[in-house]
N, CA, C and O atoms as a Maestro MAE file, in Angstrom:
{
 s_m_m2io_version
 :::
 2.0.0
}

f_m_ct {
 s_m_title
 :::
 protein
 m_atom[244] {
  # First column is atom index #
  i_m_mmod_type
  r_m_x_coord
  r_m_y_coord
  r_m_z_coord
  i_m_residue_number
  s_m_chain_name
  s_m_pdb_residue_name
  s_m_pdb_atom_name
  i_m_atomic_number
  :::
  1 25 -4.536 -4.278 37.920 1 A "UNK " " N  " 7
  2 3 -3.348 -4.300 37.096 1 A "UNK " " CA " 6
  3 2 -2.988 -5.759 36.806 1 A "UNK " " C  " 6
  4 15 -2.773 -6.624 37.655 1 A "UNK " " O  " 8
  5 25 -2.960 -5.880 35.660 2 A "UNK " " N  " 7
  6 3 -2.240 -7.675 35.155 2 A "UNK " " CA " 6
  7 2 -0.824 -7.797 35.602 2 A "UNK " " C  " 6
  8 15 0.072 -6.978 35.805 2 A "UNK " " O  " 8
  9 25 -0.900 -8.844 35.670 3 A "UNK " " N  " 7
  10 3 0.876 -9.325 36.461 3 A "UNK " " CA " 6
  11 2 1.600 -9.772 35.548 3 A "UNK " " C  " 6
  12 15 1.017 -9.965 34.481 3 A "UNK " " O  " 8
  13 25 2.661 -10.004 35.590 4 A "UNK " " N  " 7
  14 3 3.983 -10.284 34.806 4 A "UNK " " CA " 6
  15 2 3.468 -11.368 33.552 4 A "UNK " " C  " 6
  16 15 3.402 -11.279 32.326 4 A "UNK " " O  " 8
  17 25 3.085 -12.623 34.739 5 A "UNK " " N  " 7
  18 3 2.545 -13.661 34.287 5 A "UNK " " CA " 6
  19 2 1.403 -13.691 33.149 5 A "UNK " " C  " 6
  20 15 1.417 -14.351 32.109 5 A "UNK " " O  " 8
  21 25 0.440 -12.831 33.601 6 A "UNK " " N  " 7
  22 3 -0.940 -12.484 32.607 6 A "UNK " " CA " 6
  23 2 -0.648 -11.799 31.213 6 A "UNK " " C  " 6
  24 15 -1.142 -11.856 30.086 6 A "UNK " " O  " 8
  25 25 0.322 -11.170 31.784 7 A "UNK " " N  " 7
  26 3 0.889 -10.043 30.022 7 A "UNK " " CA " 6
  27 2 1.401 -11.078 29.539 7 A "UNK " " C  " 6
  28 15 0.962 -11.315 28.414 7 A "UNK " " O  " 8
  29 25 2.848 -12.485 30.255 8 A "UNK " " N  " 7
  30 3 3.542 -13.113 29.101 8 A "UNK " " CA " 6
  31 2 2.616 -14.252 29.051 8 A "UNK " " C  " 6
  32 15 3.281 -15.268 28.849 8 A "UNK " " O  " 8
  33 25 1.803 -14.422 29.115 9 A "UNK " " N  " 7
  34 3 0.943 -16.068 28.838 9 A "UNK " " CA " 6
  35 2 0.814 -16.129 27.410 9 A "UNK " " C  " 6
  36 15 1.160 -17.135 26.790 9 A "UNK " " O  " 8
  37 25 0.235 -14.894 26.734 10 A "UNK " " N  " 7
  38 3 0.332 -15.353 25.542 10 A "UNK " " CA " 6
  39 2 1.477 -15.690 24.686 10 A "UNK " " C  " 6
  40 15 1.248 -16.236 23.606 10 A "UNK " " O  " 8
  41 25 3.101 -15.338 25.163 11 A "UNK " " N  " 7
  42 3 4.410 -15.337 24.655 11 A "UNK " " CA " 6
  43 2 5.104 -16.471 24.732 11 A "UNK " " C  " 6
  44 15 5.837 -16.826 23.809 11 A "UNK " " O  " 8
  45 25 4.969 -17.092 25.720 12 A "UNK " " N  " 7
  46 3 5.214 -18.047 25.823 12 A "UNK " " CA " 6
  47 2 5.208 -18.158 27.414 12 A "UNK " " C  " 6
  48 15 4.582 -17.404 28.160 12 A "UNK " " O  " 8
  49 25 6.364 -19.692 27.976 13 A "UNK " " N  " 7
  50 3 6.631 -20.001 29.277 13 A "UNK " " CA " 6
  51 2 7.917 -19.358 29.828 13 A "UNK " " C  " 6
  52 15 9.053 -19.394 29.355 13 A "UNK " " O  " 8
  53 25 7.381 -18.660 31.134 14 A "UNK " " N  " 7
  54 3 8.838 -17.823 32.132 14 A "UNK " " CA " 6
  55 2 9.412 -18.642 33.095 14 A "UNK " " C  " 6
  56 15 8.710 -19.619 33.355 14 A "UNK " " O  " 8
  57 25 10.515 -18.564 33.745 15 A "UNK " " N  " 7
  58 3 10.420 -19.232 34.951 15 A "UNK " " CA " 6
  59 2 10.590 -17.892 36.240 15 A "UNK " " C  " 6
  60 15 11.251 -16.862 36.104 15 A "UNK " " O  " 8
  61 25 9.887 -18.248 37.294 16 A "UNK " " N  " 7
  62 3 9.697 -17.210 38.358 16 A "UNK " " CA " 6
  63 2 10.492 -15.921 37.866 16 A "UNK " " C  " 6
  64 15 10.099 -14.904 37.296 16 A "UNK " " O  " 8
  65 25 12.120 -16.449 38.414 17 A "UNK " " N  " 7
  66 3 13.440 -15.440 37.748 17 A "UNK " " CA " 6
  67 2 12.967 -15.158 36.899 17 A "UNK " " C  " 6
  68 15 12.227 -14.325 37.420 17 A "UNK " " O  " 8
  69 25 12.591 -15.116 35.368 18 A "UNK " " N  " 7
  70 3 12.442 -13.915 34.473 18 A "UNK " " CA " 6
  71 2 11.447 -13.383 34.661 18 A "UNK " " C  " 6
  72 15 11.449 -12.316 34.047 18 A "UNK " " O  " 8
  73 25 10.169 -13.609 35.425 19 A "UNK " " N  " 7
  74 3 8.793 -12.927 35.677 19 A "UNK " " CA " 6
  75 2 9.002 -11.441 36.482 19 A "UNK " " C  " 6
  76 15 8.626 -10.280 36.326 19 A "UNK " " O  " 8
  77 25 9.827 -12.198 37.428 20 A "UNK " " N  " 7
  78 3 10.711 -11.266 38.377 20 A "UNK " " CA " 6
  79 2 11.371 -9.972 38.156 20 A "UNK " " C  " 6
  80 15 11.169 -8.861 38.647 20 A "UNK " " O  " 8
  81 25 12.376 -10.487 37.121 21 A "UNK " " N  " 7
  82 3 12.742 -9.201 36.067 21 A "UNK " " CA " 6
  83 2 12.136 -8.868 35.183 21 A "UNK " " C  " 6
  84 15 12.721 -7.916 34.666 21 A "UNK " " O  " 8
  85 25 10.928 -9.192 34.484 22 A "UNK " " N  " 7
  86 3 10.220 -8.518 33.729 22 A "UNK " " CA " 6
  87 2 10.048 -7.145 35.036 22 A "UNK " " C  " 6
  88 15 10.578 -6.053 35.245 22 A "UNK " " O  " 8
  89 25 9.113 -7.897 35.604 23 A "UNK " " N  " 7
  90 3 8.300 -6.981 36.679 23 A "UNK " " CA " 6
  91 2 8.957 -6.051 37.153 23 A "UNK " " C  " 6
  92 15 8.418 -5.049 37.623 23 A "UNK " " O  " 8
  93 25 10.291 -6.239 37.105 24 A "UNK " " N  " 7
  94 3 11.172 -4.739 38.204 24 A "UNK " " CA " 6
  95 2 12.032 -4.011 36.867 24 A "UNK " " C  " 6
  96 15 12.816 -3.124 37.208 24 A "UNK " " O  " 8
  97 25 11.952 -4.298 35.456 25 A "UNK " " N  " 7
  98 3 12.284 -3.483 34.039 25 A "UNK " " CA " 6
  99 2 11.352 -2.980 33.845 25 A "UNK " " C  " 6
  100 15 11.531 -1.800 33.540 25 A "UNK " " O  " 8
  101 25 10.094 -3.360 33.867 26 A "UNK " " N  " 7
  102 3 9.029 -3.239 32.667 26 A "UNK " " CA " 6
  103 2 8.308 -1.545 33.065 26 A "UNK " " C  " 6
  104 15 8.738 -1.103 34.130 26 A "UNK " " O  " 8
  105 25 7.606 -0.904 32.551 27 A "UNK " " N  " 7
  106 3 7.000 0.175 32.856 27 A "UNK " " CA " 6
  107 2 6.345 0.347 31.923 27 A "UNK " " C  " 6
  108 15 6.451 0.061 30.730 27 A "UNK " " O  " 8
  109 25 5.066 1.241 32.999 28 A "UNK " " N  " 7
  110 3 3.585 0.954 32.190 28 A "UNK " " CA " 6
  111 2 3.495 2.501 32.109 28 A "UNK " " C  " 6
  112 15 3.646 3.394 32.942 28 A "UNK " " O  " 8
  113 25 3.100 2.469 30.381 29 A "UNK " " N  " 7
  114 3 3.003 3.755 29.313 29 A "UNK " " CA " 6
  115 2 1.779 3.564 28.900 29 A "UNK " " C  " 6
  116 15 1.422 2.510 28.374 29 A "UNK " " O  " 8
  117 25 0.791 4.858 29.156 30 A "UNK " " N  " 7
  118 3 -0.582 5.417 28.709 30 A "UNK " " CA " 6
  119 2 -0.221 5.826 27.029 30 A "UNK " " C  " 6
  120 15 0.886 6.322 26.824 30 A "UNK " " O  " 8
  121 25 -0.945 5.662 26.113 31 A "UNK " " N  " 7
  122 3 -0.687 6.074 24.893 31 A "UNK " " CA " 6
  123 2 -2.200 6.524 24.469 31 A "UNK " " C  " 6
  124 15 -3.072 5.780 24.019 31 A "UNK " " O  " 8
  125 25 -2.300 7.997 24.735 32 A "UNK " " N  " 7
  126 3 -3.935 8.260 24.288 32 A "UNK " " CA " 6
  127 2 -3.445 8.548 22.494 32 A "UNK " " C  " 6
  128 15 -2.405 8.772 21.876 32 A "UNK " " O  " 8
  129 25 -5.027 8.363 22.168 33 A "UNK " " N  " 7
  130 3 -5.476 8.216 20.799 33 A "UNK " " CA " 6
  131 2 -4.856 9.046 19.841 33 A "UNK " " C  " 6
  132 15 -4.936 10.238 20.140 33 A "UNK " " O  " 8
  133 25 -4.421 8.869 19.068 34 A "UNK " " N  " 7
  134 3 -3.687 9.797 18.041 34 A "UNK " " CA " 6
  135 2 -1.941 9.462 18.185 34 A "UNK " " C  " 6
  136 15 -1.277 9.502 17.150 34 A "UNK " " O  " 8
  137 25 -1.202 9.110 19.621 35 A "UNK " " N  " 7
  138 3 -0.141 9.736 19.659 35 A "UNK " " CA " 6
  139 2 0.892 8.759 19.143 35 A "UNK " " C  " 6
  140 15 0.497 7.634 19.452 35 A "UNK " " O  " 8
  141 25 1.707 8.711 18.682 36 A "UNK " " N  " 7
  142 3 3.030 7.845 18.021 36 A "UNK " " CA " 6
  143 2 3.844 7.189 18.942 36 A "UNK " " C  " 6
  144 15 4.504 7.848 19.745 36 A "UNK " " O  " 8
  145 25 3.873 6.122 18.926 37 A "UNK " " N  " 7
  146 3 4.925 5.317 19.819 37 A "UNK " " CA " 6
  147 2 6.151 5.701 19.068 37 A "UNK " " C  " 6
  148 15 7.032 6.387 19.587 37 A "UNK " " O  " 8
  149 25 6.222 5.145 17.537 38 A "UNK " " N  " 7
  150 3 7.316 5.575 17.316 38 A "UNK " " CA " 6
  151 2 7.035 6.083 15.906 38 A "UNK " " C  " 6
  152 15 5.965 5.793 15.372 38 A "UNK " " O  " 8
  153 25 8.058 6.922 15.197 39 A "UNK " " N  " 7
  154 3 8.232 7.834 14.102 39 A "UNK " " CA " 6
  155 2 8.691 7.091 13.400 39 A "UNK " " C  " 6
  156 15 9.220 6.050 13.790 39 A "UNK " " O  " 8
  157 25 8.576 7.544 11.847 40 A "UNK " " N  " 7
  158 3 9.575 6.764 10.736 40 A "UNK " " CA " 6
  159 2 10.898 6.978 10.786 40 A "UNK " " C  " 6
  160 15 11.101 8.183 10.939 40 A "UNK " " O  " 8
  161 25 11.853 6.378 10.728 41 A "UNK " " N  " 7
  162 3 13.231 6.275 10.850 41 A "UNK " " CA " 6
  163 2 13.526 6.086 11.917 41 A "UNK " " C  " 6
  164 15 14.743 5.919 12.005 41 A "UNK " " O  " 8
  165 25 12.978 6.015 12.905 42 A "UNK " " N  " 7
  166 3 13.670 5.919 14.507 42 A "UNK " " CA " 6
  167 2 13.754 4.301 14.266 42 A "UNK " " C  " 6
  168 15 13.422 3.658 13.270 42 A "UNK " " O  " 8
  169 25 14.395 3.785 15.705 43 A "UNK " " N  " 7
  170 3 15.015 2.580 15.661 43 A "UNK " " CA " 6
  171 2 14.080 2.165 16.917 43 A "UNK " " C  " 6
  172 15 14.018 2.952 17.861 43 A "UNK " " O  " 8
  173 25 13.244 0.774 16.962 44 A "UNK " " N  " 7
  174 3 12.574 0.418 18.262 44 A "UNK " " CA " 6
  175 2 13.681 0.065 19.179 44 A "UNK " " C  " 6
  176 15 14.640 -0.676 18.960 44 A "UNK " " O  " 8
  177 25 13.336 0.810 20.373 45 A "UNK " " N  " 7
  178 3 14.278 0.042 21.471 45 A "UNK " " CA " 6
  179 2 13.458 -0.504 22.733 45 A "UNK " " C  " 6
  180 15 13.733 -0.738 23.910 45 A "UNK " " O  " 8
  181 25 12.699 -0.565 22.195 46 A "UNK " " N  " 7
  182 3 11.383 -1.400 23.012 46 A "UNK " " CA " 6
  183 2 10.314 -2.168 22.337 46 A "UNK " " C  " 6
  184 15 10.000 -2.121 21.148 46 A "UNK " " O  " 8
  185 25 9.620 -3.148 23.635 47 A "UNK " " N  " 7
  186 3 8.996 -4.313 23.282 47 A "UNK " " CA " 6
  187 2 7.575 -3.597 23.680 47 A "UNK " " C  " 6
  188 15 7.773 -2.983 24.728 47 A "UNK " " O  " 8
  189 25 6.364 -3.457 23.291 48 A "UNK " " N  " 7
  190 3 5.259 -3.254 23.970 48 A "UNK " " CA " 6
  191 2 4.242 -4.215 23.999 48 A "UNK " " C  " 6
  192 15 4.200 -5.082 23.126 48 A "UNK " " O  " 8
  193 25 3.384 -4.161 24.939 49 A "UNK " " N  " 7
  194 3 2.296 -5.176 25.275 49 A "UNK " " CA " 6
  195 2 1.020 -3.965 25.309 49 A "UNK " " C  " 6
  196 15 0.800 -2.974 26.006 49 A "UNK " " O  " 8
  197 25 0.233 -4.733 23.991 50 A "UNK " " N  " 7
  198 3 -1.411 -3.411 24.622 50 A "UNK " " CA " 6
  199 2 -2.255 -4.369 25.293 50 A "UNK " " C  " 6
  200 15 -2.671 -5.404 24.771 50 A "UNK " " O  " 8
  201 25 -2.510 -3.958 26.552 51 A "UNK " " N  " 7
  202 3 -3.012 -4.333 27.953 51 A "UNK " " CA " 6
  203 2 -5.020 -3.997 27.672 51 A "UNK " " C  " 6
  204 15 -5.876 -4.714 28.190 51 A "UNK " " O  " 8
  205 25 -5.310 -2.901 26.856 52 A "UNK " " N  " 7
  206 3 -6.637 -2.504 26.376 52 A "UNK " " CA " 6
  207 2 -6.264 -1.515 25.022 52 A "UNK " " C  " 6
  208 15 -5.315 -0.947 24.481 52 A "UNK " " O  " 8
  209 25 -7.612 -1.726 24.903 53 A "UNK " " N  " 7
  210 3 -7.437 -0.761 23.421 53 A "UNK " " CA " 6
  211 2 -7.263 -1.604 22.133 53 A "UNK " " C  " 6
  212 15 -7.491 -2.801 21.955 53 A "UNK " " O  " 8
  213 25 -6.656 -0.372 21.026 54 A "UNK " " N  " 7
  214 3 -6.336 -1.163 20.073 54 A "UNK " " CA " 6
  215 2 -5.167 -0.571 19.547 54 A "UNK " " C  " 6
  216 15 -4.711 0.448 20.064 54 A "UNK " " O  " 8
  217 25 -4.578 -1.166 18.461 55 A "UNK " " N  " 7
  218 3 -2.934 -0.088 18.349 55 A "UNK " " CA " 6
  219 2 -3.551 -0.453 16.902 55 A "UNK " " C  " 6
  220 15 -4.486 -1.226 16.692 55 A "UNK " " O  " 8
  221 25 -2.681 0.412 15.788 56 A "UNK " " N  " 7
  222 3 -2.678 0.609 14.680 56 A "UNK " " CA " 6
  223 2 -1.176 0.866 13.991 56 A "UNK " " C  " 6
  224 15 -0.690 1.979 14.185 56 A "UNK " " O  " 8
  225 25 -0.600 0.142 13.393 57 A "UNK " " N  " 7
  226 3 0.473 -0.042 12.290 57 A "UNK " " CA " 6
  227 2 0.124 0.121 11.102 57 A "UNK " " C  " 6
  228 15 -0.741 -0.517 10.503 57 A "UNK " " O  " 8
  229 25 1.039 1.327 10.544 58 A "UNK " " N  " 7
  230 3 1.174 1.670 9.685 58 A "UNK " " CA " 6
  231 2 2.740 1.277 8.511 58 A "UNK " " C  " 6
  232 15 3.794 1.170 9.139 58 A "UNK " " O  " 8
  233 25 2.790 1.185 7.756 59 A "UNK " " N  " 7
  234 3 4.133 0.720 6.871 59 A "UNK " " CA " 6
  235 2 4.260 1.188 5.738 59 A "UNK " " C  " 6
  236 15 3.560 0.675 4.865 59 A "UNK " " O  " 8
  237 25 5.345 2.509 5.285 60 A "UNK " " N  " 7
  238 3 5.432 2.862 4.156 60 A "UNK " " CA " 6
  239 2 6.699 1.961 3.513 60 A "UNK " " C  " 6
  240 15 7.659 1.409 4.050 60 A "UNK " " O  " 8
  241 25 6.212 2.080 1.964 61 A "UNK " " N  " 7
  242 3 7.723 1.369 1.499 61 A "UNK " " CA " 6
  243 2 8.501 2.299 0.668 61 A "UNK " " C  " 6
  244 15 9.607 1.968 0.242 61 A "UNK " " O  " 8
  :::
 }
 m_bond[243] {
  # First column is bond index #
  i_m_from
  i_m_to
  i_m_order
  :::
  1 1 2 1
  2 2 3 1
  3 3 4 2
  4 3 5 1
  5 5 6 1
  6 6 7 1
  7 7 8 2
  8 7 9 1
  9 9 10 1
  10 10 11 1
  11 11 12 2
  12 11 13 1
  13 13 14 1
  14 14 15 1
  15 15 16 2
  16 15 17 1
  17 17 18 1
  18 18 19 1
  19 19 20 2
  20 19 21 1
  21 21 22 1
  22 22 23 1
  23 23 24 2
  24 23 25 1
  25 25 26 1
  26 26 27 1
  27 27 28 2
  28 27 29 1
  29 29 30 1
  30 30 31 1
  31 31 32 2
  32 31 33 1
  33 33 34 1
  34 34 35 1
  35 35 36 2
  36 35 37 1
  37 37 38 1
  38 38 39 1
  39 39 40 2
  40 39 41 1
  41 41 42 1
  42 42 43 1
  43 43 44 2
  44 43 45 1
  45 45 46 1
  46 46 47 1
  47 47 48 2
  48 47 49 1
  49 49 50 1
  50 50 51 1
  51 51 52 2
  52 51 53 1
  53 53 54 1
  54 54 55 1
  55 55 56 2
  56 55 57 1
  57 57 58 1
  58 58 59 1
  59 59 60 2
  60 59 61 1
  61 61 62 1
  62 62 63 1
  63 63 64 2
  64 63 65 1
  65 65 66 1
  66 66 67 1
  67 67 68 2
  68 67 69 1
  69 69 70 1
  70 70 71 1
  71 71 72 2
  72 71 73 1
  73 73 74 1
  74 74 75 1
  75 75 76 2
  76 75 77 1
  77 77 78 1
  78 78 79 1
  79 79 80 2
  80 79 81 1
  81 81 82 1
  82 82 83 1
  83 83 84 2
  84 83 85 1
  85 85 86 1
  86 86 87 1
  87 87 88 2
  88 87 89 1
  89 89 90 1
  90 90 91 1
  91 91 92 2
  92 91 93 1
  93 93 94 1
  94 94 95 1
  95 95 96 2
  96 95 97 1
  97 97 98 1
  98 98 99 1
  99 99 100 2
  100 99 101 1
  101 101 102 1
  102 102 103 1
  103 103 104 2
  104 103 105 1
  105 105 106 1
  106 106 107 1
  107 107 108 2
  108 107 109 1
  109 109 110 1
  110 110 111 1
  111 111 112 2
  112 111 113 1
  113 113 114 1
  114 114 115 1
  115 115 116 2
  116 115 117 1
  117 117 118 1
  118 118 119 1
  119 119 120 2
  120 119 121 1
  121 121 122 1
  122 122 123 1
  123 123 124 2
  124 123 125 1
  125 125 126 1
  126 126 127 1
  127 127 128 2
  128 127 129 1
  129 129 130 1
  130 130 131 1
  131 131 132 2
  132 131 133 1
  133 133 134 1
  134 134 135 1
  135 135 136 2
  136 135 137 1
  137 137 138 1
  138 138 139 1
  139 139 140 2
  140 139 141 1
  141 141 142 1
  142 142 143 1
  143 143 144 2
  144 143 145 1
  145 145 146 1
  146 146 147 1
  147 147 148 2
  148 147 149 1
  149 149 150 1
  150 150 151 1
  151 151 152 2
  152 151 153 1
  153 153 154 1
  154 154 155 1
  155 155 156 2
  156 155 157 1
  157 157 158 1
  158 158 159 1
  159 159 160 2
  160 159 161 1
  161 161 162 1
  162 162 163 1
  163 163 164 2
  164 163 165 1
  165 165 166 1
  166 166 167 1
  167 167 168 2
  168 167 169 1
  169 169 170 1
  170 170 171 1
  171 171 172 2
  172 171 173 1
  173 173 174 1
  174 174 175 1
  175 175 176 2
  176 175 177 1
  177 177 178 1
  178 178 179 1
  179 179 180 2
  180 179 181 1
  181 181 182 1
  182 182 183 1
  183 183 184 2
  184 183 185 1
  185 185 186 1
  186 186 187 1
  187 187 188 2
  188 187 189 1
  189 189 190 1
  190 190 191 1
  191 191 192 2
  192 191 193 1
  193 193 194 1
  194 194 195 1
  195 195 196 2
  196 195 197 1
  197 197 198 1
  198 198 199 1
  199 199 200 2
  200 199 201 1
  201 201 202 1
  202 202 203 1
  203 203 204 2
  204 203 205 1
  205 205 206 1
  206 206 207 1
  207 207 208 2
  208 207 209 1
  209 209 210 1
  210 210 211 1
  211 211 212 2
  212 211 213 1
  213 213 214 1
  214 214 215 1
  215 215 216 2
  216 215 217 1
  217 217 218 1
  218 218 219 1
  219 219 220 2
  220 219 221 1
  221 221 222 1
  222 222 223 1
  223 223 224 2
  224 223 225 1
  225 225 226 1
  226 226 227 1
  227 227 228 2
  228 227 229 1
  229 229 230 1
  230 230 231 1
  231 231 232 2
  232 231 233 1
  233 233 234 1
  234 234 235 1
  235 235 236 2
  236 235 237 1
  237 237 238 1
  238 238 239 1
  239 239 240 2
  240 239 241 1
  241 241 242 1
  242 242 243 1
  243 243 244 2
  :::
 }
}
């Protein structure tokens, strides 16, 4: 499992304290193939990190 640190390296710099609270908020979601994080019209109330795989965005106008 990657650590706090390994997921935000590419985001930028944490200090311990926010690594800390990432790590005791954060929760790790399986998303098999096909399924929708989120729907059209819903509102994101989350940040995600893909750890493997690949994700796909879609955008109607």
């Amino acid at each position: 499992m990657m650590s706090a640190q390994e997921i935000l390296a590419g985001v930028g710099t944490f200090s311990p304290h926010d690594l800390l609270l990432f790590e005791e908020k954060a929760l790790r979601k399986i998303v098999k193939k096909n399924d929708k994080v989120l729907r059209q019209g819903e509102v994101c109330q989350s940040v995600y990190f893909i750890l493997s795989g690949s994700f796909v965005q879609f955008q109607s106008d």
